[in-house]
C-alpha positions in Angstrom: -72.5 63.9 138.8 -76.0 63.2 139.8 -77.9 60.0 137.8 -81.1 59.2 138.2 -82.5 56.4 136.2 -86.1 54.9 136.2 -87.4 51.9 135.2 -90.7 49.6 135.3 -92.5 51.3 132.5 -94.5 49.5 130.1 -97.8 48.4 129.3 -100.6 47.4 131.2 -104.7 46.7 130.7 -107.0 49.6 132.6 -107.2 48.2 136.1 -103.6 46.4 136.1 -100.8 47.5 138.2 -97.1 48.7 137.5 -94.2 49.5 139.8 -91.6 52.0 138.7 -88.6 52.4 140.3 -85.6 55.2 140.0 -82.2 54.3 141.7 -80.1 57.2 142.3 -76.3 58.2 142.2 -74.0 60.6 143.2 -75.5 62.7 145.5 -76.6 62.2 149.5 -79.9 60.4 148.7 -81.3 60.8 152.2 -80.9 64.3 152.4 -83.3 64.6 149.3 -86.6 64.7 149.2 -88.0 62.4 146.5 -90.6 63.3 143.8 -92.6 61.7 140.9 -94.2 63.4 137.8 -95.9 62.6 135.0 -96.4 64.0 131.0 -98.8 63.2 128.4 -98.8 63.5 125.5 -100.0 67.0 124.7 -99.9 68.3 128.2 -97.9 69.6 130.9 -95.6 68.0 133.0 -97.8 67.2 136.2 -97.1 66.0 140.3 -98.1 63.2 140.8 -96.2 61.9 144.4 -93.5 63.0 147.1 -91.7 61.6 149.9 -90.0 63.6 152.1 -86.6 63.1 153.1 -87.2 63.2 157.3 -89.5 61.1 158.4 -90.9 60.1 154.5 -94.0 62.1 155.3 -95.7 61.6 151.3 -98.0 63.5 149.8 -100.4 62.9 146.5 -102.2 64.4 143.3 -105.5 63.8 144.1 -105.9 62.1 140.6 -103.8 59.6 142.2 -105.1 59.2 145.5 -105.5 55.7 147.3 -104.1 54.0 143.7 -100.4 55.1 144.0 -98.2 54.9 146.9 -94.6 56.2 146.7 -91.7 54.8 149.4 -88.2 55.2 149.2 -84.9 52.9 150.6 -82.0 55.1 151.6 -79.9 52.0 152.2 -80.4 51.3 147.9 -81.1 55.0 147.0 -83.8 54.1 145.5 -87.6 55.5 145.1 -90.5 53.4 143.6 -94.3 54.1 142.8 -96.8 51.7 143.5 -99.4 51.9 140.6 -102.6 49.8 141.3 -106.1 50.3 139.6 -104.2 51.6 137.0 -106.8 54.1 134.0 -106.4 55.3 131.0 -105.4 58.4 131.7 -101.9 57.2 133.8 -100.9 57.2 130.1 -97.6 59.0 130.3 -93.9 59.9 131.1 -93.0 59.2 134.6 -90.5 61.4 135.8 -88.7 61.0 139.3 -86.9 63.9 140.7 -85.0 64.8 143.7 -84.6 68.3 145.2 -83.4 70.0 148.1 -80.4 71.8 149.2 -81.3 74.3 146.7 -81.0 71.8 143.9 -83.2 69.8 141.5 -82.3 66.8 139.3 -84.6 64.8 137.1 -84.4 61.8 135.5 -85.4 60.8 131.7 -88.5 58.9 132.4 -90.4 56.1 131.8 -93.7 55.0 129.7 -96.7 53.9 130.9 -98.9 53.0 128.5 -102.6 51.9 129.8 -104.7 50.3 127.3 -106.8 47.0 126.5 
């Protein structure tokens, strides 16, 4: 059975930085590639970050650009977010996920709440 749990939520002041992480079980981690989203409240689930399973290649939402930076270990099957210059509107539910092989799992999430 698949399990992927984050962690690292919580609150931070506009500007701050958090680092979530989501450590994975029961599947071939490095044959996944590695995903993060995001929900507010009110709105739809959203990309935010994804790392590739060959060669990590990562891709962003530009709303994200040059603040976030995802990585992966596939010797702790683990992915983590790098959050810096962290706004207002980061205000969600991150969500990692991990697809491939014709499969997706997601994880429950985690808050991130920015606000002074």
């Amino acid at each position: 059975q698949v399990h992927l749990v984050e962690s690292g939520g919580g609150l931070v002041q506009p500007g701050g930085s958090l680092r979530l992480s989501c450590a994975a079980s029961g599947l071939t981690f490095s044959r996944y590639a590695m995903s993060w989203y995001r929900q507010a409240p009110g709105k739809e689930r959203e990309f935010v970050a994804r790392i590739f399973s060959v060669a990590g290649g990562t891709g962003y939402a530009d709303s994200v650009k040059d603040r976030f930076t995802i990585y992966r270990d596939n010797a702790t099957n683990t992915v983590s977010l790098q959050m810096n210059s962290l706004k207002l509107e980061d205000t969600a539910v991150y969500y990692c996920k991990a697809w491939g092989l014709g499969s997706e799992y997601w994880g429950q999430g985690t808050q991130v709440t920015v606000s002074s």
